[in-house]
N, C-alpha and C positions, 0 to 999 in steps of 0.2 A: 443398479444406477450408481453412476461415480459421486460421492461427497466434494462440497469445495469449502472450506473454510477460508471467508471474506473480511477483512477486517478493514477496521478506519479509525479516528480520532474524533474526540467529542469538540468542541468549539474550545480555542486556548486566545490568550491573550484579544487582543482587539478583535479578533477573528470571531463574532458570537454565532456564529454559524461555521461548522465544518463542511462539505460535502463528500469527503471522503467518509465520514462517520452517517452520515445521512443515507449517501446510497449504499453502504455496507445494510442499515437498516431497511432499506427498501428493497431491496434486492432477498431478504430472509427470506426464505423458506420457497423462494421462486426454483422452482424449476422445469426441465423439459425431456427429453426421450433419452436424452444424455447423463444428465446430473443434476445436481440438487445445491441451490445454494446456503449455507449458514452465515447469514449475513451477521459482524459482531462490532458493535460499538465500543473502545477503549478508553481507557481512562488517561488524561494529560499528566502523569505521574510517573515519575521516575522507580523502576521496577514494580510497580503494583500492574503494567501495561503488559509486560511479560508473563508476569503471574497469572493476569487472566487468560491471556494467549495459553499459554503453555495447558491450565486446567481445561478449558474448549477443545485444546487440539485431542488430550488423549479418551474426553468425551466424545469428541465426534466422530474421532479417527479417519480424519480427511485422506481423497485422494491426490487434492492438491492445496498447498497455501498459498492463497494470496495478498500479500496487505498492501494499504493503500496510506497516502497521506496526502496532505494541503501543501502544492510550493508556490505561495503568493511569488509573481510574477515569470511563472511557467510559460512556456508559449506552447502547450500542449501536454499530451500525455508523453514521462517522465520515465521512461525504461530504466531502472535501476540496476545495475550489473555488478553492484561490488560493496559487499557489507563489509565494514572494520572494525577489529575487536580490538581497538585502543582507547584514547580517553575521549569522553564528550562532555561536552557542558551542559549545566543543569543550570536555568536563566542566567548564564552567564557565567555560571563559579564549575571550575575545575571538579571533580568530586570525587573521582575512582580510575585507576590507571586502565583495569581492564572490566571485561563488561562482565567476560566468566573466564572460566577458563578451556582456551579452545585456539585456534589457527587464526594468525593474526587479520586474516580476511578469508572471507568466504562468495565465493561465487553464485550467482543466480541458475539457476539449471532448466531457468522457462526457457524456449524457445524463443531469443528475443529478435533474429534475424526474419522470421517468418510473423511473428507478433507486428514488427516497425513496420513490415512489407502489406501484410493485412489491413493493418487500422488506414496508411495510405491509401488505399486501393478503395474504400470508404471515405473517401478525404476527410482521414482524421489527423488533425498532424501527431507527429507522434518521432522520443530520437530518443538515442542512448543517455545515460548518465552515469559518470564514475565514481558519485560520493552523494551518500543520501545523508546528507549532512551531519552535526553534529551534535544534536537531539534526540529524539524519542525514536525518532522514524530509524534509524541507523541499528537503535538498541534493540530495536521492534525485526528489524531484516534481519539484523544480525543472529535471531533466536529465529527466526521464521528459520532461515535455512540452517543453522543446529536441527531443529524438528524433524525437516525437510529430509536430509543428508542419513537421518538415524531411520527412518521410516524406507527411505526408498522413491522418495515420490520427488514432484517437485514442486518449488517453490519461489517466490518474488516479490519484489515491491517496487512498486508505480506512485508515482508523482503526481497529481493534478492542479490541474489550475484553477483560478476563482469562477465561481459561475457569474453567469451576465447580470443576475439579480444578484449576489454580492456586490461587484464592482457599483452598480446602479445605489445599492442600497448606503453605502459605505463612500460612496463621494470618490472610490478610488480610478478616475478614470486613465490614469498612465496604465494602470495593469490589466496586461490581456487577459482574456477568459474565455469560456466557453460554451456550452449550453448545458443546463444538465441533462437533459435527454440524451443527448447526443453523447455525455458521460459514461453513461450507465450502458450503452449502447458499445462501448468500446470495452470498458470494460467484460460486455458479454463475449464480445469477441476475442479480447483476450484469454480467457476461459475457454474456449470453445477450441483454440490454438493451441493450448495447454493440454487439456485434459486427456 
């Protein structure tokens, strides 16, 4: 049975609920005639987020890595295709030129043209994106596919958007969302594409 190390983020700023870190948790230890999920929750910290990543990865010794994170005002799931190992900011303030040392970007190696064509086909919406910004999430890809590239396997980070009971909760009604069933449900698929 194929291993998947899942990952997500715990609740940061205004955000007192994440779903990426939520259904990373929900999804633990689920699995089916295929593979198995380690679903893992991160911490909103600046390197302490890779540290756990990195010690999970050569416990579990995944077949594939997945992480995930929150982009308030997503208009779907968030195909991520290109981690940068230049500078990011940490709430704000500039802090470190590079993230390690390594190729100034690195590519996604999931299958992301049959992944966008799948979640579709399930009307999920679902599109590329060229910069998983300038946070945690970037420094998180950016080590996902280091792991990824040295192992052999592959690896990626997706984007979601707020659930209907966040927007609801949170007064936010300009920002789309989406169910979380229907989350977690894409996410399998994506995994399922992958593996």
């Amino acid at each position: 049975m194929k291993k998947v190390l899942l990952t997500g983020f715990e609740p940061f700023l205004e955000f007192n609920y994440n779903p990426s870190g939520e259904i990373a948790k929900k999804l633990n230890n689920y699995e089916n005639e295929k593979y198995k999920i380690y679903g893992l929750e991160l911490p909103v910290v600046h390197k302490e987020a890779i540290k756990i990543l990195e010690n999970n990865f050569y416990k579990i010794d995944p077949d594939l890595l997945l992480g995930m994170g929150l982009a308030p005002g997503a208009t779907g799931i968030r195909i991520e295709r290109i981690a940068i190992n230049s500078y990011y900011f940490n709430d704000g303030n500039e802090i470190e030129d590079n993230i390690e040392n390594g190729p100034e970007a690195l590519y996604t190696n999931l299958p992301v043209d049959s992944i966008r064509k799948k979640l579709w086909s399930k009307g999920i919406p679902a599109y590329y994106s060229f910069h998983a910004g300038t946070y945690l999430c970037n420094e998180v890809f950016y080590k996902i596919m280091r792991l990824a590239y040295n192992k052999g396997i592959k690896g990626g980070f997706i984007h979601i958007p707020l659930t209907h009971k966040q927007v609801i909760a949170m007064k936010k009604f300009n920002y789309p969302s989406m169910d979380e069933n229907i989350l977690i449900d894409a996410i399998k698929l994506i995994i399922e594409e992958s593996i």
